[in-house]
C-alpha positions in Angstrom: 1.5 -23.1 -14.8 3.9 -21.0 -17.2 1.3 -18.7 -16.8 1.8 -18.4 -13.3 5.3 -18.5 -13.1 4.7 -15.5 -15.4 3.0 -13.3 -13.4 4.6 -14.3 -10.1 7.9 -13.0 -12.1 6.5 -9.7 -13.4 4.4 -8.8 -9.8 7.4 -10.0 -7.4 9.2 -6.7 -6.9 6.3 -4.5 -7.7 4.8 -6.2 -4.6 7.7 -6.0 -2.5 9.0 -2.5 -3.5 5.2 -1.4 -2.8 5.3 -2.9 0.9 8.5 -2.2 1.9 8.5 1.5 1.1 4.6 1.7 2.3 6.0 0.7 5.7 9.6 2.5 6.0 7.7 5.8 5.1 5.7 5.2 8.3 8.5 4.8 9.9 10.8 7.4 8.6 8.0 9.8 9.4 7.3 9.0 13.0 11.2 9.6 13.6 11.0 12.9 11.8 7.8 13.8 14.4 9.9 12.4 17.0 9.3 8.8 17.7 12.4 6.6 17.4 10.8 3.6 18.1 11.1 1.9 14.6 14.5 3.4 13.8 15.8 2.3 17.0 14.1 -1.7 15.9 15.8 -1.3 12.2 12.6 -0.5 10.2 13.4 2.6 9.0 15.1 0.7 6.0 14.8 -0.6 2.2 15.6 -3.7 3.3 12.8 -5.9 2.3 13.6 -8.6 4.7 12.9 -6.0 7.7 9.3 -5.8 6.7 8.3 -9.3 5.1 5.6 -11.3 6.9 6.0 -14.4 5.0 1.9 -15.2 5.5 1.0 -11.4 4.1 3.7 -10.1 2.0 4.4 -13.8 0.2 1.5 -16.3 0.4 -1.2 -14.2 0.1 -0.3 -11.9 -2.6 0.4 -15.2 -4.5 -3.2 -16.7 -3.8 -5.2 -13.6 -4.6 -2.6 -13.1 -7.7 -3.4 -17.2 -8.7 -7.4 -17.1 -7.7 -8.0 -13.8 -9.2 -9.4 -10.5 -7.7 -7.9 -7.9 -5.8 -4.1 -8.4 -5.0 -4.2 -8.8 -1.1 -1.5 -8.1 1.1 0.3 -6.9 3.7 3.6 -6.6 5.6 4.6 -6.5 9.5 3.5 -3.4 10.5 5.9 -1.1 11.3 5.8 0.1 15.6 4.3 3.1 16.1 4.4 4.6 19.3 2.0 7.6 19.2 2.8 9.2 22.5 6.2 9.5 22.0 5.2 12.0 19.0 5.5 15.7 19.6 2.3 16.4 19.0 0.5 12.6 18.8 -3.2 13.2 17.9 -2.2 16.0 14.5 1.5 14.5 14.0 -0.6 11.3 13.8 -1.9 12.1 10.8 1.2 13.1 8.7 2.6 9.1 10.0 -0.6 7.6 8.5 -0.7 9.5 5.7 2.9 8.3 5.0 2.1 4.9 3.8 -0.5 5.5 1.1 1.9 8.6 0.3 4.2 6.9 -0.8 2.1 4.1 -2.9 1.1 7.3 -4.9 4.5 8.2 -5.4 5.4 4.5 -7.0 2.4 4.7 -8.9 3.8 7.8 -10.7 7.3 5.9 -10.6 5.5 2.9 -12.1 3.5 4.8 -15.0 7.1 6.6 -15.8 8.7 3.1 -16.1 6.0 2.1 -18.7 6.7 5.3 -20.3 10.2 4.7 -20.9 8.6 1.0 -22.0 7.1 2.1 -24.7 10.0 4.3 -26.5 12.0 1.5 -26.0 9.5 -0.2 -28.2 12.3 -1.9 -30.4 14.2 -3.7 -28.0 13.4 -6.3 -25.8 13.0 -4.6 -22.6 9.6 -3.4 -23.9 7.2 -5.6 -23.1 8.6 -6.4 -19.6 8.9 -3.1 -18.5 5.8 -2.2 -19.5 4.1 -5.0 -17.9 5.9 -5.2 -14.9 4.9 -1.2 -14.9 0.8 -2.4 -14.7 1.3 -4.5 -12.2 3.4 -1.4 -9.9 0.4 0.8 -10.6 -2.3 -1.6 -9.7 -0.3 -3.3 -6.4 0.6 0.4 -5.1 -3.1 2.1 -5.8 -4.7 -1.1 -4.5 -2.8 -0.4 -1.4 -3.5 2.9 -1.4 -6.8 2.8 -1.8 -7.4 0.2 0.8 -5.1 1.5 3.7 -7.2 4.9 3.4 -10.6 3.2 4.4 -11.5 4.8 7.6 -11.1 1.7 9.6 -8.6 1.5 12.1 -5.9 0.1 12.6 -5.6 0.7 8.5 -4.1 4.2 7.6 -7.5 5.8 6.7 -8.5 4.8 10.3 -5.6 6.4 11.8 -6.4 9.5 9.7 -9.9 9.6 10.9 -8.8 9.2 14.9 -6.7 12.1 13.9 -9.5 14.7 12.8 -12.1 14.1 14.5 -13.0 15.5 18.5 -11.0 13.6 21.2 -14.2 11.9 23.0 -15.6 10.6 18.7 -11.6 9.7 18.4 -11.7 7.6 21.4 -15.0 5.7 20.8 -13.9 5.3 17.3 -11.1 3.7 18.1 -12.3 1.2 20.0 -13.1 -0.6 16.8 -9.5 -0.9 16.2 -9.1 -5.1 18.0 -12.2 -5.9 15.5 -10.6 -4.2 12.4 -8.8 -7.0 10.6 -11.6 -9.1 11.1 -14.1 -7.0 10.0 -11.6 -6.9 6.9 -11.3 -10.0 6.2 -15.4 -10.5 6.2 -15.6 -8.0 3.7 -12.7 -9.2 1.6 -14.5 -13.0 1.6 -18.0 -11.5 1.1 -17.6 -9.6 -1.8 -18.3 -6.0 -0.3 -14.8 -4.6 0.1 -14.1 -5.3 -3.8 -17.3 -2.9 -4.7 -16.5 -0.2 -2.4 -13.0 0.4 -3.2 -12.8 -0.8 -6.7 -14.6 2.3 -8.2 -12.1 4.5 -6.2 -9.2 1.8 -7.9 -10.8 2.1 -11.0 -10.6 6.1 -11.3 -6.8 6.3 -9.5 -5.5 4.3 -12.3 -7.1 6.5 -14.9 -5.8 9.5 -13.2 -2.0 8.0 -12.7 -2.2 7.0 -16.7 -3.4 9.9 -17.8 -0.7 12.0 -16.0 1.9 10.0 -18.2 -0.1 10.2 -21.4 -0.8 6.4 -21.4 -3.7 4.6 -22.2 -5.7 3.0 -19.1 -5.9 -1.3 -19.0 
């Protein structure tokens, strides 16, 4: 149990700070491209409670985080409305892009807190910091990785819509209603963990080695 307690302490803001600012980037970047849609609803914000879906941003995380496995999550998507973009199918690209953007960005954030962990290795801010710094790299290049698998409605399948010819976009798209469940299959069958852990695997080296730090 103390064990738990323990990890649900050191993961709880990593995990919010990584969904919160995963979404509002979306957001933020569809109003810069010209759809006003989420800044007019209020999710343009830092405030964590505008993005919280209690079943994926709080109970999963926790059950993954307690059964082991990659840390699952999600929050309520932020409303994108595509046509209202100035130029929807490439401006499309630059809003999914966004969200795993700025996962990459906390990552580095993350590895620089641990960093700063470590020459603080006389106090007793150490050890916190730099475990609460693992746990913001992991969460953020977990979602990273994950949201950039080319199946919609994730990121990656946003990006994909957005390169390829109109007529492949549209009959690739179609997938989009199945896409959480074909997801969720993977997630429970094993498969999603070996395709993306490789890629998680080699993003953490990279973000530690940027920083000098040894990889966990």
């Amino acid at each position: 149990m103390d064990s738990i307690i323990q990890n649900i302490a050191i993961y709880a803001l990593p995990v919010i700070f990584a969904i919160t600012l995963h979404e509002a980037a979306h957001g933020y970047v569809a109003k810069h491209f010209g759809d006003m849609t989420a800044y007019a609803q209020g999710r343009v914000s830092l405030n964590p409670a505008r993005h919280i879906d209690p079943l994926g941003t709080i109970f999963l995380p926790l059950l993954t985080l307690w059964l082991g496995g990659i840390l699952f999550g999600w929050a309520k998507p932020v409303p994108v409305d595509f046509s209202a973009l100035r130029r929807p199918k490439q401006d499309m690209l630059w809003v999914a892009l966004a969200g795993p953007g700025a996962n990459l960005f906390m990552a580095l954030l993350w590895a620089f807190v641990i960093k700063l962990g470590l020459t603080l290795s006389e106090t007793d801010l150490a050890r916190p910091m730099v475990l609460m710094g693992e746990a913001g790299i992991k969460i953020n290049v977990v979602l990273m990785v994950l949201n950039l698998l080319p199946l919609p409605p994730l990121d990656g399948g946003r990006i994909a819509v957005s390169l390829l010819p109109h007529r492949m976009a549209n009959s690739f798209s179609r997938i989009e209603p199945y896409g959480f469940m074909i997801l969720l299959l993977l997630l429970m069958t094993g498969v999603l963990g070996a395709i993306i852990g490789p890629f998680i695997a080699l993003t953490i080296q990279v973000v530690a080695l940027v920083f000098g730090l040894e990889t966990y």
